[in-house]
N, C-alpha and C positions, 0 to 999 in steps of 0.2 A: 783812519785818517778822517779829521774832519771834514767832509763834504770832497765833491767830487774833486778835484783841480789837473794839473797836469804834471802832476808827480805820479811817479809811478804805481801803482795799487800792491802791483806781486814783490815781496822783498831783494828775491834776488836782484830783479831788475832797476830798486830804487837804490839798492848796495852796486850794483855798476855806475848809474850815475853819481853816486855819491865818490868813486873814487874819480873820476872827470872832473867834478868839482875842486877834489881836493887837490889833482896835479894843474887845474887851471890856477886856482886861486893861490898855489904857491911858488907861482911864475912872475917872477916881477916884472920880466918883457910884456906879461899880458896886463898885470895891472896898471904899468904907464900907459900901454898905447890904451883901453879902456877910461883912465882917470879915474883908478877908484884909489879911496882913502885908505891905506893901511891897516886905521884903525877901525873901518868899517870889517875892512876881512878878517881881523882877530873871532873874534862873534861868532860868526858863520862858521871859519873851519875849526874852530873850536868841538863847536857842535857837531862835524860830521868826522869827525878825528873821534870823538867821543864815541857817536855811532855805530863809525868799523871796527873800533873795538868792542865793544862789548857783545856786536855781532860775531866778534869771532872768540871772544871767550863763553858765546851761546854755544856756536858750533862744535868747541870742547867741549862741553860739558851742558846739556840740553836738559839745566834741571830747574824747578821753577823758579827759584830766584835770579837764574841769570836770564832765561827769558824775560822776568819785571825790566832787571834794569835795559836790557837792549829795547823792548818798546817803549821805556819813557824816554831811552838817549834815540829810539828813532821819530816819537814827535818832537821833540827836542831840536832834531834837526830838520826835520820838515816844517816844523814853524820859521827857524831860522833862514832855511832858505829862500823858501816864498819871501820874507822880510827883503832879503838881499835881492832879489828879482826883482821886486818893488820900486827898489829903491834904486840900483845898481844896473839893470840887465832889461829889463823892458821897453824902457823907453830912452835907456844910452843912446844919444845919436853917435859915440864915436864905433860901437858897435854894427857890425852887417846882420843879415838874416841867420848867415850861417855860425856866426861867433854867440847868436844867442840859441841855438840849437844846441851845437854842445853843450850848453847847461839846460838844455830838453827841452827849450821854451820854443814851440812852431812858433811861426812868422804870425800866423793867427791870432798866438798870444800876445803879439806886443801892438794890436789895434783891436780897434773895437769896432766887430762885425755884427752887424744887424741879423737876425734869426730868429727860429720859432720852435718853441716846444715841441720835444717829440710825444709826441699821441699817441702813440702804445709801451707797451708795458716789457720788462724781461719775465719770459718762464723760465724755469729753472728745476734741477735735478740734483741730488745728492749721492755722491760714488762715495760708500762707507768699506769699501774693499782692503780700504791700507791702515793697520792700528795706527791708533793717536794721528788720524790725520780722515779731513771732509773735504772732499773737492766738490765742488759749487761748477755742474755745468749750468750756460744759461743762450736762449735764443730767444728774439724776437715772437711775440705773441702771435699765435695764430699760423705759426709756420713750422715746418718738421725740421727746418735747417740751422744746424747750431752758427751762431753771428748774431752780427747788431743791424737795423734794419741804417740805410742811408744817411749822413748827415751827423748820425751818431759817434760819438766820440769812444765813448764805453758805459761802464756799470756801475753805480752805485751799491756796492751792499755794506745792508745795515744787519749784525745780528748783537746776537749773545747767547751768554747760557741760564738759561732759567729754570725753576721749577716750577714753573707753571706754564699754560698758556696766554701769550700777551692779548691784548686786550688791545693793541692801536703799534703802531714804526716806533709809536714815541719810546717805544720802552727797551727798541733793541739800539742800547748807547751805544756799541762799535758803530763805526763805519769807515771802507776802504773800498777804493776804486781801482778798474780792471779794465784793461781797454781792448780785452781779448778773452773769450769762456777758453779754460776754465779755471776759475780762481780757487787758489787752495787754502786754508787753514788747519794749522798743524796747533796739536795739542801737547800735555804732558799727561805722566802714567797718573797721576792721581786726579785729573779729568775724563780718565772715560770712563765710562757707561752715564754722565750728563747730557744732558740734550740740548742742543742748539738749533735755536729760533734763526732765521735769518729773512730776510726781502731784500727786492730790486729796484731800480727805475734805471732808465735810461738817461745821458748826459748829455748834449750835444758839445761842441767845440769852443761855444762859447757861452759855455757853463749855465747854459737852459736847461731846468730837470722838467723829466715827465712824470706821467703819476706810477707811484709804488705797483706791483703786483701784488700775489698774495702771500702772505708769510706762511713758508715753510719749515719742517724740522725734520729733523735726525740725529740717532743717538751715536756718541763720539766711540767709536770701537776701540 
């Protein structure tokens, strides 16, 4: 996921919002009392129709091709819906706080609160216990307790798989956010034994980042 936002980071849980979405947006009682355009919803639940399918033709059969197409139909639909939020859901006056909750957007998100970076950093650990799968714990710097220090929202992680060691964030292109350690990625069998680079920062609520920690690795069992 590009940068942090308020979509969900873990799949399962941006696949529950996505079916919310999809029984909201194919409710024409909600579309009228809302005022949205017809043609604005075509788009959007195109995209997340597209999504839970292909996440469940992942979940058949977990072979590398159908994992490409599920993570390009799932930014596919995370581009879309942020779009729709934008445009549709943020700042609808015929909307309440709780009509734009179900589509996960807190009341936070639809004003703009004044804030301030967070100052410390995520540490983080790597569980290589389970084949073809990394779980990323992470807590606040300087503390034994696994969480995010106050004020924080969740995690930005950025990795990849490399053969080498990076050299700077710039170089690990994923990124996916987690608003709770610990965050998992799951592999396929002709991925392990590669190594994956990853780092953190911290997010606040109103999409403040703090600075990186340090980037760590482990190899994909």
């Amino acid at each position: 996921m590009p940068g942090g936002d308020w979509l969900p980071g873990r799949e399962q849980d941006f696949a529950d919002l996505c079916q919310k979405w999809k029984a909201g947006l194919e409710d024409p009682a909600k579309a009228a009392a809302f005022g949205w355009n017809p043609a604005d919803l075509t788009p959007v639940l195109a995209a997340v129709n597209a999504f839970l399918t292909a996440r469940a033709a992942y979940e058949a059969d977990d072979s590398g091709k159908n994992r490409l197409v599920k993570d390009e139909a799932k930014e596919a639909a995370k581009s879309a819906m942020r779009d729709f939020a934008n445009s549709s859901i943020r700042y609808n006056k015929l909307m309440r706080d709780e009509d734009r909750l179900y589509y996960g957007l807190r009341p936070q998100d639809g004003t703009r609160t004044p804030g301030t970076e967070p100052a410390t950093y995520p540490e983080a650990e790597a569980d290589t216990s389970v084949i073809r799968q990394i779980t990323i714990h992470f807590r606040d710097s300087g503390t034994k307790k696994r969480g995010k220090p106050h004020g924080v929202h969740g995690a930005e992680i950025r990795w990849a798989l490399l053969d080498h060691a990076p050299l700077s964030v710039a170089e690990l292109a994923n990124s996916d956010f987690d608003t709770a350690s610990p965050f998992t990625l799951k592999f396929d069998e002709a991925q392990r034994g590669q190594r994956l680079y990853f780092c953190l920062r911290w997010e606040s609520a109103t999409n403040l980042k703090g600075p990186y920690g340090e980037i760590y690795s482990a190899v994909i069992p």
